[in-house]
C-alpha positions as CSV (number, residue, x, y, z in Angstrom):
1,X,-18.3,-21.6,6.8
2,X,-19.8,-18.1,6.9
3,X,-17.5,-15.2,5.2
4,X,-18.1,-11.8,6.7
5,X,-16.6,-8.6,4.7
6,X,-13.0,-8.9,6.3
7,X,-12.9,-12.8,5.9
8,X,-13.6,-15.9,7.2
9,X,-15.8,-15.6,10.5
10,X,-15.9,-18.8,12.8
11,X,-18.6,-19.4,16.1
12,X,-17.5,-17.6,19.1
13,X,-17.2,-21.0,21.9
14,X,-19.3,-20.6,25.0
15,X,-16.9,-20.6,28.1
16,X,-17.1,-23.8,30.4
17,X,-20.4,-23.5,32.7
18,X,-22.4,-21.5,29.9
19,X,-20.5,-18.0,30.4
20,X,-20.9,-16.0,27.9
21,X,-16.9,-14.1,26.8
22,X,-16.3,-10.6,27.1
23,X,-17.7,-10.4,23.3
24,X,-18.5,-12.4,20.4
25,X,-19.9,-12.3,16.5
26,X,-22.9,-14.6,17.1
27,X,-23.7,-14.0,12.8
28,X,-24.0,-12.4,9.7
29,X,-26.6,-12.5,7.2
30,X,-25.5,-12.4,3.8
31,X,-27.4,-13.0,0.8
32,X,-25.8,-14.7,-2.4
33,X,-27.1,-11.9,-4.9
34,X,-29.1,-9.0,-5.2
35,X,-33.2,-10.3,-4.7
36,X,-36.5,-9.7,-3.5
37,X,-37.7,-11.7,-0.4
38,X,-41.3,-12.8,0.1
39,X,-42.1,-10.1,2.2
40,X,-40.5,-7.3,-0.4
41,X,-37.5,-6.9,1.5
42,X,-34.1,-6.4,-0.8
43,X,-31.4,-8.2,-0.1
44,X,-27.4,-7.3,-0.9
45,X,-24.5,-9.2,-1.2
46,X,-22.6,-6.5,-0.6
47,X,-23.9,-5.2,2.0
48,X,-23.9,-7.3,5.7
49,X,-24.9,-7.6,9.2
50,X,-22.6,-8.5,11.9
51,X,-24.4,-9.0,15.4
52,X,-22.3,-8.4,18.5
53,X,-22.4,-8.6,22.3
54,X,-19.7,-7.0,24.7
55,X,-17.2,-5.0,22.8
56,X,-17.9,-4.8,19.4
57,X,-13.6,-3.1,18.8
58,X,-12.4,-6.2,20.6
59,X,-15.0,-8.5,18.5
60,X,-13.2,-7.0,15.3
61,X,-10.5,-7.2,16.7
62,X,-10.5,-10.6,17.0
63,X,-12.0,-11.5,13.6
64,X,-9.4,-9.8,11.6
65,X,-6.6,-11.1,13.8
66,X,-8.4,-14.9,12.6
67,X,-8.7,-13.7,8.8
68,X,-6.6,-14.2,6.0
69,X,-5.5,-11.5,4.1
70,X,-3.6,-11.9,-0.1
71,X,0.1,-10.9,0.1
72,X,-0.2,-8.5,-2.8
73,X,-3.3,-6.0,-1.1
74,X,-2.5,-3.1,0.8
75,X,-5.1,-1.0,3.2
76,X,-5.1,2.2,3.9
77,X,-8.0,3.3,5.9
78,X,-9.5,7.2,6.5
79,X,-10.8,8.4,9.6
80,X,-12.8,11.4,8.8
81,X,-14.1,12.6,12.2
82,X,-16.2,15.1,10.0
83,X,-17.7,12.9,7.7
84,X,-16.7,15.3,5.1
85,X,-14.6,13.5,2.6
86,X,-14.3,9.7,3.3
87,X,-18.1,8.6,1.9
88,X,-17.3,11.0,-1.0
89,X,-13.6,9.4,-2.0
90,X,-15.0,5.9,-1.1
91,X,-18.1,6.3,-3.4
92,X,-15.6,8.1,-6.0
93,X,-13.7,5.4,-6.2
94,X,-15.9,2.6,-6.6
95,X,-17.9,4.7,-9.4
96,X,-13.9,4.9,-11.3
97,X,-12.9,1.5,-10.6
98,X,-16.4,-0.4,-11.5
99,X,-15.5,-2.0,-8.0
100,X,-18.7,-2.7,-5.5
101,X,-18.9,-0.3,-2.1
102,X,-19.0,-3.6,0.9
103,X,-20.5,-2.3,3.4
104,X,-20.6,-4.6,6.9
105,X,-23.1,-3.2,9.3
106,X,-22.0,-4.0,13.4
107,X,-25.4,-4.5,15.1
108,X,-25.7,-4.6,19.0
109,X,-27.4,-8.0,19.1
110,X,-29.9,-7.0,22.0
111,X,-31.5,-3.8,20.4
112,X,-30.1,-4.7,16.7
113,X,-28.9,-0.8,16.5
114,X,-26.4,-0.2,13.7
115,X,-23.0,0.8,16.3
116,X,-20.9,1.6,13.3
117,X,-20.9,1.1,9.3
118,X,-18.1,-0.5,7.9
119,X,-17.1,0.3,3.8
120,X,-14.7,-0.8,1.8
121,X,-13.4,-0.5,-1.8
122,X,-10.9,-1.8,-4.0
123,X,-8.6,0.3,-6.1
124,X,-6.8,-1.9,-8.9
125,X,-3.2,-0.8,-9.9
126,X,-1.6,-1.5,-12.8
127,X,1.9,-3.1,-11.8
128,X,1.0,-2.0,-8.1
129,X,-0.4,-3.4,-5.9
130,X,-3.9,-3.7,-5.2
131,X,-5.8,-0.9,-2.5
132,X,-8.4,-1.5,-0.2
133,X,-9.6,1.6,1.3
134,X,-11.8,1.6,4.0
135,X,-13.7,4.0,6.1
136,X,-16.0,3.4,9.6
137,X,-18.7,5.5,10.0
138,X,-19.7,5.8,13.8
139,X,-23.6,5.6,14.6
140,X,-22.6,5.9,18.2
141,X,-20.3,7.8,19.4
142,X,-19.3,6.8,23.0
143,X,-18.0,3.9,25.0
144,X,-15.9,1.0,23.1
145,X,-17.7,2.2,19.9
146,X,-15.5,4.6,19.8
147,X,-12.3,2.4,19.1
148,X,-13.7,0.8,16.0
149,X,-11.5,2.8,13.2
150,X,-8.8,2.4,15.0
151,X,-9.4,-1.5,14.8
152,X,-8.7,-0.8,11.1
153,X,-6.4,1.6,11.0
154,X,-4.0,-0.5,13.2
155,X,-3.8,-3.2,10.8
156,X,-3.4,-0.9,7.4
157,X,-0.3,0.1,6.0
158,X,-1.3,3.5,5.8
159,X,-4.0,5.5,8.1
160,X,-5.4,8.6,6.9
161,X,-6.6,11.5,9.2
162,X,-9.1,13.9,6.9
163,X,-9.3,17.4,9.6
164,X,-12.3,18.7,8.3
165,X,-14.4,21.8,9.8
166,X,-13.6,20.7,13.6
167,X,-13.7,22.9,16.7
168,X,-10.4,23.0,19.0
169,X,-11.8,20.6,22.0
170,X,-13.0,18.3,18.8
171,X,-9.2,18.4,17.6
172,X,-7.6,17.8,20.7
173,X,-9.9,14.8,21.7
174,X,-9.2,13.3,18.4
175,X,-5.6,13.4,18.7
176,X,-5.3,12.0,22.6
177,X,-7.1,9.2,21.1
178,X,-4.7,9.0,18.5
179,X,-1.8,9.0,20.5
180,X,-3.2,6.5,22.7
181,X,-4.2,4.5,19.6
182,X,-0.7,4.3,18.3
183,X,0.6,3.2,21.4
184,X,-1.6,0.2,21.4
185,X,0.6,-3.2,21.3
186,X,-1.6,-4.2,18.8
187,X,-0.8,-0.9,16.4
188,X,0.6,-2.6,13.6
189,X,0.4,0.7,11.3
190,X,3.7,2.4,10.5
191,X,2.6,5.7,8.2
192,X,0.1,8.2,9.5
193,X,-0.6,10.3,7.5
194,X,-2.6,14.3,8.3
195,X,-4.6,16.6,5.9
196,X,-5.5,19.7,7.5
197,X,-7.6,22.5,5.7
198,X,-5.0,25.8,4.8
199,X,-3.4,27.9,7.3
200,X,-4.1,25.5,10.5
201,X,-1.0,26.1,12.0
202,X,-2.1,25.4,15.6
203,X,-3.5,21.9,14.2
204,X,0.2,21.1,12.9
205,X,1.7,22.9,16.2
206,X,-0.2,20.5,18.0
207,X,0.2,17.7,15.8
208,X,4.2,18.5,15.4
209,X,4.2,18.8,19.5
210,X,3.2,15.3,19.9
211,X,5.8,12.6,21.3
212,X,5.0,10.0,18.4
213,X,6.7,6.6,18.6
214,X,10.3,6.5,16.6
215,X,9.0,3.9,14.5
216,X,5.8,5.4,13.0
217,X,5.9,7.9,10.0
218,X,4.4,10.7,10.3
219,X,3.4,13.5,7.3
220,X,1.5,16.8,7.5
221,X,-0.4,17.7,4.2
222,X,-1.4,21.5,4.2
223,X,-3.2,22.1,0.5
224,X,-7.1,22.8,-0.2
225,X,-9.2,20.2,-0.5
226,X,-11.9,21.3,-2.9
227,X,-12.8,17.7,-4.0
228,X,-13.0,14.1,-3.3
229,X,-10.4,14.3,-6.5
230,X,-8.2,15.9,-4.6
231,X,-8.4,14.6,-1.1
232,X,-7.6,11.1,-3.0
233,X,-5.0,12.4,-5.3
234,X,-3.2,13.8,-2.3
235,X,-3.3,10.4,-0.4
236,X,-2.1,8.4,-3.5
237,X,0.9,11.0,-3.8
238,X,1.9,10.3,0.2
239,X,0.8,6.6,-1.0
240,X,3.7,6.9,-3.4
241,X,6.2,8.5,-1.5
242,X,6.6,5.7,1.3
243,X,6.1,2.9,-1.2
244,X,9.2,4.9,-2.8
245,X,11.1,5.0,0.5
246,X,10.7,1.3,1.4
247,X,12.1,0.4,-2.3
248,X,14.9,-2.0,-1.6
249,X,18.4,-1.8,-2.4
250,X,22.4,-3.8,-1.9
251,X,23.4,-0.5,-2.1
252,X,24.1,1.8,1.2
253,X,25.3,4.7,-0.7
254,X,22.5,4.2,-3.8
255,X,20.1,3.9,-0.2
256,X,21.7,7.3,1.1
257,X,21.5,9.6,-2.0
258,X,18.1,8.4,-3.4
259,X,16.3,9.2,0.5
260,X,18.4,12.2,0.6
261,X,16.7,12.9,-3.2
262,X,13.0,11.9,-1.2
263,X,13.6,14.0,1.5
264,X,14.4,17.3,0.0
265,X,11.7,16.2,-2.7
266,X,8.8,16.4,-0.1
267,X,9.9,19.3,1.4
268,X,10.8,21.7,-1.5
269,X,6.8,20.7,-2.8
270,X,5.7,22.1,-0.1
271,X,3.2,25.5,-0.3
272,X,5.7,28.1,0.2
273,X,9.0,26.6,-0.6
274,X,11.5,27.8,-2.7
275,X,14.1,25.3,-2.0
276,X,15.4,23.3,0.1
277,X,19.0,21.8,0.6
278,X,21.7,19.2,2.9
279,X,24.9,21.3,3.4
280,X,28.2,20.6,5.4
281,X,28.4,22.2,8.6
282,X,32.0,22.7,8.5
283,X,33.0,24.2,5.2
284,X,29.2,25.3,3.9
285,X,29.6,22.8,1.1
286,X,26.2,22.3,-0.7
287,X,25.7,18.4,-0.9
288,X,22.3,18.2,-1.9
289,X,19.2,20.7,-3.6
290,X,16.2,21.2,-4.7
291,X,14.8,24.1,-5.7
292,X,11.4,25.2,-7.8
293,X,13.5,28.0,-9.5
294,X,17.0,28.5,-11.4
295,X,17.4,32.0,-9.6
296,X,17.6,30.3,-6.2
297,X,21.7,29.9,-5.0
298,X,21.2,27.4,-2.7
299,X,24.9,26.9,-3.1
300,X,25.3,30.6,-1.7
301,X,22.9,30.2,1.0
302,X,24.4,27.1,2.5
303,X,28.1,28.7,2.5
304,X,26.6,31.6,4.3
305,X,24.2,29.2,6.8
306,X,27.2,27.3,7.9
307,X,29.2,29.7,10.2
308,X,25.8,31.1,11.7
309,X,24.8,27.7,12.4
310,X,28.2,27.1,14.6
311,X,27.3,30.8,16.4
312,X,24.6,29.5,17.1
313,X,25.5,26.3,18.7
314,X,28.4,28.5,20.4
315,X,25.5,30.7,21.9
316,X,23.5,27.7,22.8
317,X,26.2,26.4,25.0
318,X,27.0,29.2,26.3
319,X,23.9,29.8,27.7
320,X,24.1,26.3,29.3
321,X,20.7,25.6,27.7
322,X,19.9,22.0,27.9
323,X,20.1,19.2,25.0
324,X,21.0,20.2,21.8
325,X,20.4,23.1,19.3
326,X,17.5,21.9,17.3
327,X,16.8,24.6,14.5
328,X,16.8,28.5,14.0
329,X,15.3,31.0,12.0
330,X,16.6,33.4,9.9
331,X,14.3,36.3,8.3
332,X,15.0,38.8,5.8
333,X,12.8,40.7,3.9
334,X,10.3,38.8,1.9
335,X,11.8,35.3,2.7
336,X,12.9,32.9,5.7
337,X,15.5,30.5,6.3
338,X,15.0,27.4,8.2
339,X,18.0,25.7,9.8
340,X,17.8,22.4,11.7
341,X,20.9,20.4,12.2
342,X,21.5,16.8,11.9
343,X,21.4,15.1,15.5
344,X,23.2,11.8,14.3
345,X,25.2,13.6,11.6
346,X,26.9,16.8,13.3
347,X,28.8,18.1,10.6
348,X,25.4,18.5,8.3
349,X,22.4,20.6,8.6
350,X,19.2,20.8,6.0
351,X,17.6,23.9,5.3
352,X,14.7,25.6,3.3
353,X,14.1,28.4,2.0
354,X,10.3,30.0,2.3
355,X,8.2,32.8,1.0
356,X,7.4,34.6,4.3
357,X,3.8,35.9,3.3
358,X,2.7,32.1,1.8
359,X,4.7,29.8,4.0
360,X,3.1,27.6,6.9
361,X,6.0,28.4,9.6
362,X,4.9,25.5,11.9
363,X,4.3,23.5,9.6
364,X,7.3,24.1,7.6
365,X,9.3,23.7,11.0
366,X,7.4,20.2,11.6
367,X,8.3,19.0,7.7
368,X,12.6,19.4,8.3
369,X,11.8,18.1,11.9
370,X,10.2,14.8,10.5
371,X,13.0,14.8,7.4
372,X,16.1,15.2,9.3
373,X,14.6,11.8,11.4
374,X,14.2,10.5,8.1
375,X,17.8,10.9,7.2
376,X,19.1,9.5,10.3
């Protein structure tokens, strides 16, 4: 039995009458150990060939669907349409961890071209559990080639979107592939996570514009990447965060406060937040805050919030508008506030509190959208 880099890969059966199928993994060469062949050719066992015909997404496809995968390893793969950051991190990490960069090489078995790289690493945790990270790197860039990282980021736990320096029509391809992507019935993936370059606010308009499904997470990371330290440091903290959020618990109210906690967490780290806070929509009652400074009344600010917020709605259906107020902006001076209301709890609205000249408006607005779904 031959292994390949994702497992254990069988002989694709010829169909009745000698047909070939729509693809198949006809072999790999792997060597044992690093050595010299007759002919002075090098030879690494971490590095592989995988020859296909048809569709080399739907030949991965099927390997990985055959392959066996330990109970206590988690994947969270990059796509880096730029090819900025993922090499970097993936090379980083293996050069931190002592671990070996596998690369698996998918080869067009009538011209032998390289269609796309394959790498992977493996990030050890102490009392965590163990990371693979992987990355595809296209060589070509059209037809079914084109749906090979989303092979593997359908079946990771986490996929990562790196934005690098990308034009508009480069952005917008990218993310109608990813919408279609997710909507695959084989998109197994429930956290997707973005990390745009600062001040992209049309990239998180567009991304916050999006009709993604209920079930999948989604998080917008606006901060500099000046490293592969810090492009890796940031996906570890959003790492973090949902292992957090899908901690288990007999308690509903422990459940309750300790998302609530999460929720305003994430938001008041954001660039440009001062705080942020849950409040009662009848009496302005501050239930929950966060705040990066002692000299922010968030206690004030939800008491005052509350009777605009029921103006508002009074406006809103008095206009006969359709559906249901969603948010509203208040701005004074050198700050805003943010208002969005609870859909499934009425009587409760979140709010934050920004610097108006450092703040990431859409953003910001995306951020309490994607936490008030959060709390439910």
């Amino acid at each position: 039995m031959l292994k390949s880099l994702f497992g254990e890969l069988v002989t694709t059966p010829v169909k009745p009458g000698g047909v070939m199928p729509e693809f198949a993994a006809t072999a790999v060469l792997e060597s044992t150990d690093t050595r010299l062949t007759d002919d002075g050719r090098m030879l690494d066992r971490h590095q592989q060939d995988l020859f296909v015909t048809g569709s080399p997404a739907a030949a991965m496809r099927a390997h990985l669907a055959g392959a066996q995968h330990a109970t206590d390893v988690r994947t969270i793969t990059l796509l880096d349409p730029s090819r900025l950051w993922a090499p970097g991190v993936v090379k980083a990490l293996s050069d931190a961890t002592g671990q070996p960069v596998e690369r698996l090489h998918l080869r067009e078995q009538a011209s032998l071209r390289i269609l796309a790289t394959l790498e992977r690493t493996v990030v050890p945790r102490r009392g965590d559990a163990t990371l693979k990270i992987y990355h595809a790197d296209l060589r070509v860039t059209e037809g079914e080639s084109l749906a090979v990282p989303f092979v593997l980021m359908e079946r990771s736990q986490m996929a990562a979107v790196i934005v690098g320096p990308m034009v508009q029509e480069e952005v917008e391809a990218m993310l109608t592939a990813l919408r279609a992507a997710v909507r695959e019935p084989t998109w197994r993936c429930e956290s997707l996570l973005f990390l745009l370059p600062p001040n992209q606010v049309w990239i998180a308009a567009k991304i916050a514009a999006l009709d993604w499904p209920t079930q999948l997470h989604v998080e917008v990371i606006d901060e500099p990447l000046t490293g592969t330290s810090s492009v890796w440091n940031a996906l570890l903290a959003a790492w973090d965060r949902q292992q957090g959020a899908a901690e288990p618990s007999t308690d509903p109210a422990a459940i309750d406060a300790r998302n609530i906690a999460r929720q305003l967490r994430m938001l008041s780290l954001t660039d440009g937040v001062l705080g942020a806070a849950l409040a009662d929509a009848n009496d302005g009652d501050l239930l929950a805050g966060e705040s990066k400074s002692g000299g922010i009344d968030l206690a004030r600010a939800a008491a005052a919030l509350a009777p605009l917020l029921r103006a508002h709605r009074k406006a809103h259906e008095d206009m006969g508008l359709p559906g249901a107020l969603e948010e509203f902006t208040v701005a004074s001076g050198t700050c805003y506030h943010l208002v969005r209301p609870l859909m499934r709890r009425p009587n409760q609205f979140i709010f934050a509190r920004l610097e108006r000249n450092h703040a990431n408006l859409a953003l910001l607005k995306f951020k309490l959208a994607e936490a008030e779904r959060n709390l439910g």
